[in-house]
N, C-alpha and C positions, 0 to 999 in steps of 0.2 A: 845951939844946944841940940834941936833937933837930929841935925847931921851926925853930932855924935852918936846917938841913938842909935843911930840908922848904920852907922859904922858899926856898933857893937852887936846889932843885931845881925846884921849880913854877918859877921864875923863868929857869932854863935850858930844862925843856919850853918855854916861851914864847918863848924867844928861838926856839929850833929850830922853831917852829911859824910864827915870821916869818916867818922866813928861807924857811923852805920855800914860804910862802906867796908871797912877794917873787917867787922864783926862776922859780913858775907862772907869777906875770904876766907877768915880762918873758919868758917864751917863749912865752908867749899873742901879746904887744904883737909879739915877732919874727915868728910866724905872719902871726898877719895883716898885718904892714909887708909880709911876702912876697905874699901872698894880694893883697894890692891894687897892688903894684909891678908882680907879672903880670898883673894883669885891664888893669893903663894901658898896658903892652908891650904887649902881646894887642891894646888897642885902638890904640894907634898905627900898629900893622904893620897892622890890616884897614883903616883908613883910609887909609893909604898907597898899601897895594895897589887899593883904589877910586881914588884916585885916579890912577896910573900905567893902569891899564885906561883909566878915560874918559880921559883925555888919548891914550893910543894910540890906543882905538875913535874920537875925534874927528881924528887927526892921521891914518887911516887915510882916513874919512868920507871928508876933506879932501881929500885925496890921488887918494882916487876920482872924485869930485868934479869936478876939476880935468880 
């Protein structure tokens, strides 16, 4: 009867050592989705703002220019 026990036991640490296991990745995987969802914001707004600047510094040029 013991044995049993001892089977179901070893056999629940393992579950809970899953589980636990499981639980790191997907907050690992949620980190980093965040981690790289900001570095593409990050780089969309600096490309953006490059390119709002040269379009003004050139519609300024322009304007001088003229």
């Amino acid at each position: 009867m013991s044995s049993i026990l001892f089977v179901v036991a070893i056999v629940g640490v393992v579950i809970v050592a899953v589980v636990i296991v499981a639980v790191v990745v997907v907050a690992v995987v949620v980190v980093v989705a965040v981690v790289v969802v900001a570095v593409v914001v990050a780089a969309v707004v600096v490309v953006a703002v490059i390119v709002v600047v040269v379009i003004t510094n050139t519609a300024k040029f322009r304007c001088d220019n003229d």
